[in-house]
Every structure is written in structure tokens, then in C-alpha cells.
C-alpha positions as CSV (number, residue, x, y, z in Angstrom):
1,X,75.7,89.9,70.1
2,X,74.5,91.9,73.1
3,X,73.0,88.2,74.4
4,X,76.4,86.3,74.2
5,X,78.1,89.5,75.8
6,X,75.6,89.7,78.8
7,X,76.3,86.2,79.4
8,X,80.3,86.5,79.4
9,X,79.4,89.6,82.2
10,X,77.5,86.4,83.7
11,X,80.1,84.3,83.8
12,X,82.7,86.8,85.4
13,X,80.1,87.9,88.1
14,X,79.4,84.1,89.0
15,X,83.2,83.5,89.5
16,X,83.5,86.5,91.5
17,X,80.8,86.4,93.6
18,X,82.0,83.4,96.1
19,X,85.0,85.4,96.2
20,X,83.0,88.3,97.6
21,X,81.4,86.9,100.1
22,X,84.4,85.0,101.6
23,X,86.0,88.2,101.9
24,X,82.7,90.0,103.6
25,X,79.7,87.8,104.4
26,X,81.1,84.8,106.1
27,X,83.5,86.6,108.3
28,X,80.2,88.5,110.0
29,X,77.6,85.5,109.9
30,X,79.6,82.4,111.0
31,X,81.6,82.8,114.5
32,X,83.2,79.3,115.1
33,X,86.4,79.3,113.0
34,X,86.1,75.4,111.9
35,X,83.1,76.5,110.6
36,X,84.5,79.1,108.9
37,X,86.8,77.2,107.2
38,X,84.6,74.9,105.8
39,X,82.5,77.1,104.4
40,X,84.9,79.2,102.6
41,X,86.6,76.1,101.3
42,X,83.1,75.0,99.5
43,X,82.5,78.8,98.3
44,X,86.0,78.1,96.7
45,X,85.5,75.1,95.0
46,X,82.6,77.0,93.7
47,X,84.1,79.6,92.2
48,X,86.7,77.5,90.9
49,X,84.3,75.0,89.2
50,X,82.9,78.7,87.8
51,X,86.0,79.3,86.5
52,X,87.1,75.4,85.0
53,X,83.7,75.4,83.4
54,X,84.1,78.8,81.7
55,X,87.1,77.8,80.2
56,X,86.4,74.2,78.8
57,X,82.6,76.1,77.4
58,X,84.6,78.2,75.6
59,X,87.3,75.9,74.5
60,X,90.0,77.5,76.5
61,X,93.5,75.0,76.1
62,X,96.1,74.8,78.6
63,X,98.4,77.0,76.0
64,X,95.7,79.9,76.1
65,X,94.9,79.9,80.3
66,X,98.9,79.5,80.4
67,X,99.2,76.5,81.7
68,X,102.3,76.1,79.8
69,X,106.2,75.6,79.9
70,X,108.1,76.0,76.2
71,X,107.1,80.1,76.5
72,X,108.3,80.1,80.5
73,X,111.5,82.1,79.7
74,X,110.2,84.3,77.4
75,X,107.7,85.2,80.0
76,X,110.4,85.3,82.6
77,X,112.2,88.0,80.5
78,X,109.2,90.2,79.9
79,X,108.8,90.1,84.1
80,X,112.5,90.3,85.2
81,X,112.6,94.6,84.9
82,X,109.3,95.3,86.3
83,X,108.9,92.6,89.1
84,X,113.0,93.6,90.2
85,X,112.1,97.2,90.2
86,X,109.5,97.1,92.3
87,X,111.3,94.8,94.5
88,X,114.5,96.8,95.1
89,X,111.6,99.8,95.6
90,X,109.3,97.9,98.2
91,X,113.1,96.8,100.2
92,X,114.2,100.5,99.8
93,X,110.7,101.8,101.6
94,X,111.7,99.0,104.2
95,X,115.2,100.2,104.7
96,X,114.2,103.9,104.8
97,X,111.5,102.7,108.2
98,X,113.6,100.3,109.8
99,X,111.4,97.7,109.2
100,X,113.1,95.4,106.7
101,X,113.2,91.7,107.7
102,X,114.0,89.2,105.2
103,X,114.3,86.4,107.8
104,X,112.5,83.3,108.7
105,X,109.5,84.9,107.8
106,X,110.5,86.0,104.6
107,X,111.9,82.1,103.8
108,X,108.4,81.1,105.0
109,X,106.5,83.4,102.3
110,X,108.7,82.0,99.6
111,X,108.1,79.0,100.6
112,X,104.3,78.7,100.6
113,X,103.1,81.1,98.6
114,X,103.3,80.0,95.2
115,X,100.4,77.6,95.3
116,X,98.3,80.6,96.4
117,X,99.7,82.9,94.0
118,X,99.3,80.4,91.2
119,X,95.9,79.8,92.3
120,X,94.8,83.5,92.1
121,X,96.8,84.1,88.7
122,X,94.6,81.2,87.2
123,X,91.9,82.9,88.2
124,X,92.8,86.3,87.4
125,X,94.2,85.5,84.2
126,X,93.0,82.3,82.8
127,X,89.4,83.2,83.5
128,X,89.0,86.7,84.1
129,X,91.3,87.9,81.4
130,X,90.2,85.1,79.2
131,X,86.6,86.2,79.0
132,X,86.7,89.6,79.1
133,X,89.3,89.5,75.9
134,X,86.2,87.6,74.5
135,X,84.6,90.9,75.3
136,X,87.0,93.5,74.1
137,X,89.9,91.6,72.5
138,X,93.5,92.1,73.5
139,X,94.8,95.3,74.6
140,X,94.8,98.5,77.0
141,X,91.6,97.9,78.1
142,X,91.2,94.6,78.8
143,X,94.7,94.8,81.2
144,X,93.3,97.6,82.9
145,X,90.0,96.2,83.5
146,X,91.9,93.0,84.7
147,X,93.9,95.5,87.4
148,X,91.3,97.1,88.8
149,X,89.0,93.7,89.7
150,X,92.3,92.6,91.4
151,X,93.1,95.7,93.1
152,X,89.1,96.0,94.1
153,X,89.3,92.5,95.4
154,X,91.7,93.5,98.2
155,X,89.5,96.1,99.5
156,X,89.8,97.6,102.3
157,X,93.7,97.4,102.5
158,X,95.3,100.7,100.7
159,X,98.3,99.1,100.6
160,X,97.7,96.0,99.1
161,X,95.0,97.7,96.9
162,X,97.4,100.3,94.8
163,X,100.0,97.4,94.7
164,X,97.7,94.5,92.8
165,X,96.0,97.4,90.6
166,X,100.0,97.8,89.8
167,X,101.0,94.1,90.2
168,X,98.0,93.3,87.9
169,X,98.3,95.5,85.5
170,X,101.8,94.4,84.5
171,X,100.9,90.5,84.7
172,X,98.0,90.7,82.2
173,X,100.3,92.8,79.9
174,X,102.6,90.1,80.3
175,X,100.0,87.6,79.8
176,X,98.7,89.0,76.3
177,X,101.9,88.9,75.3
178,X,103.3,85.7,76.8
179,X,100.7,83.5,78.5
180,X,102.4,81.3,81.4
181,X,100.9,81.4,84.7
182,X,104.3,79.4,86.5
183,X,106.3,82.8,85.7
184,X,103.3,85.4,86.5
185,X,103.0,83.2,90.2
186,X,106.3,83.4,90.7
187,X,106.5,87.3,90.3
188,X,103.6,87.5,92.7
189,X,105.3,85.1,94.8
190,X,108.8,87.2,95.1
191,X,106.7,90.6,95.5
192,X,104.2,89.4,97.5
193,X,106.5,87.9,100.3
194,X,108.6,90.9,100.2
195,X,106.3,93.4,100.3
196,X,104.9,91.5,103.5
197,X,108.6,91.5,105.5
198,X,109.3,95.0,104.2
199,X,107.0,97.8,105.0
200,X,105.9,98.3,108.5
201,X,103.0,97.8,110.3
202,X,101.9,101.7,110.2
203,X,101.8,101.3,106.5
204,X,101.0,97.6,105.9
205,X,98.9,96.5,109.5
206,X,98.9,92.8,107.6
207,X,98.3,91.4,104.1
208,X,94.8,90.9,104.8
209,X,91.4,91.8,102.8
210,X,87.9,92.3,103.2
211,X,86.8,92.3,107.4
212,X,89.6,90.3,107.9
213,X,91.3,93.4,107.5
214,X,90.0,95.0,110.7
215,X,90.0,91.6,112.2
């Protein structure tokens, strides 16, 4: 028992570890930006072949990683109150400074950000969640322990940091209940590309994490 757990902890530390180090090892040892790039890109695939492997060892079906459509309104319904009330609170900060600006930019955000933001909800979700309810089964718990890796993995940012711990919280509980990643990435997408036109810069510098956030 204690062998299959420690390799579950495995499993989630391999994932999470290229992530790590494109946030804070790369940035300081390679310079030339192509470089850069290329590098990251490979740590990626990485911890996304972590992550594909995980869930076809352990049998994980599209329906399960939410990779699904017939529950997308039910999922929708459970996200509508939370992701609207932290949008109207995000745009009512913005207001309050002056610094609202739901233009171009904004347009931009929603535009290309839900590739990203399904991306990480895949990730977040349909491995991390995944295994570590084959840790600890469903509940309390498990959604808070999802939170807090998301919130850790935008370290250094304050901002960003107290939003995905809240962000993520709500999308696992979502996703116990109703597993769809197209409807947790498109509440990411909505907050997300408000919260980036809406706060200003004395607050939220940029939506950036690791030494890219001093960068």
C-alpha cells in the first residue's frame, strides 16, 4: 500500500518537476532567447508525456480526465456564480483604480488563451487531481491539495498566487462533481484575461511567474 502510494507521489513530482525548472532554472542558465524557447518547449513535452502516460497506466478515459461534452452544461451551471462573481469583483477593483481596460487587449486574451488554459486544466485536473484522488479519494482534501500546487506554481506573483489557490480551488470542486475540462478552461479563460486588463500595474506588474516575474 505504502509502495503504490509512494509511486503516485512519484508520478505527481515527475510531472511537476519540468514545470519547475521552466519557471526557475532555464531562465538563469540559458541567455539567447531561441534557445530558450527550445528548451522549455522539450521540458514541456516532457511533462506532458508524464502526464499522458500517468493517465493511460492507470486507465484514466476521456470521461474521467474530462475530456468530454454531454456533462458541458451541467459543468457550465456549477461555474456560472463563482467565475461571474469574481469577475464583476476583479472589474470592480479595476474601476475603483482607474485602470480598467477591456479593449484590444482584452479581445486579444480571449482570444488566445483558451488553448493555454485548457492545457494547464489538463494538467491540473486530469493528472494532478486524478492521481492524487487515487491517493485520498474525492473530497475537501484532495481540492485543496489541487489549489495550493496551482497557486505554489505561480510563485513569486502575490497576485496571481491568492487568485489560482482561489481559481483552483473552485475548478477541482467543480471537477469532482462534474468533470469537463472545455467549461473549467473557459472559466480560466474569462478570469484570467480579465484579471490581466483590470488591476493595475502597482498591484498586478504582469501575469508572469517564476524569474520571469522580475524579468
Amino acid at each position: 500500500m505504502k509502495s503504490a502510494r509512494g509511486h503516485l507521489w512519484v508520478e505527481i513530482l515527475l510531472g511537476l518537476l519540468p514545470v519547475v525548472i521552466i519557471m526557475w532554472v532555464t531562465p538563469l542558465l540559458i541567455e539567447d532567447r531561441a534557445a530558450l524557447l527550445r528548451a522549455n518547449f522539450y521540458l514541456s513535452l516532457v511533462a506532458f508525456s508524464v502526464a499522458f502516460l500517468s493517465n493511460v497506466t492507470h486507465g484514466d478515459g476521456l470521461r474521467e480526465i474530462g475530456l468530454r461534452v454531454d456533462n458541458l452544461g451541467r459543468a457550465l451551471r456549477l461555474l456560472a456564480l463563482p467565475t461571474g462573481a469574481a469577475a464583476l469583483a476583479i472589474l470592480a477593483l479595476g474601476l475603483a483604480f482607474g485602470s480598467l481596460n477591456l479593449g484590444d487587449r482584452f479581445l486579444f486574451h480571449l482570444k488566445t488563451l483558451p488553448l493555454w488554459a485548457l492545457v494547464q486544466q489538463y494538467a491540473l485536473q486530469g493528472f494532478i487531481h486524478r492521481r492524487l484522488q487515487d491517493l485520498w479519494g474525492m473530497g475537501r482534501r484532495t481540492v485543496f491539495s489541487v489549489a495550493t500546487i496551482f497557486a505554489l506554481l505561480h510563485l513569486p506573483n502575490p497576485v496571481l498566487v491568492v487568485g489560482t489557490f482561489l481559481g483552483g480551488y473552485v475548478w477541482a470542486w467543480v471537477f469532482q462533481r462534474e468533470p469537463n475540462l472545455f467549461a473549467l478552461a473557459a472559466s480560466h479563460t474569462l478570469l484570467s484575461a480579465v484579471l490581466a486588463n483590470s488591476l493595475p500595474a502597482s498591484l498586478l506588474p504582469n501575469m508572469k511567474v517564476g524569474w520571469g516575474y522580475w524579468g
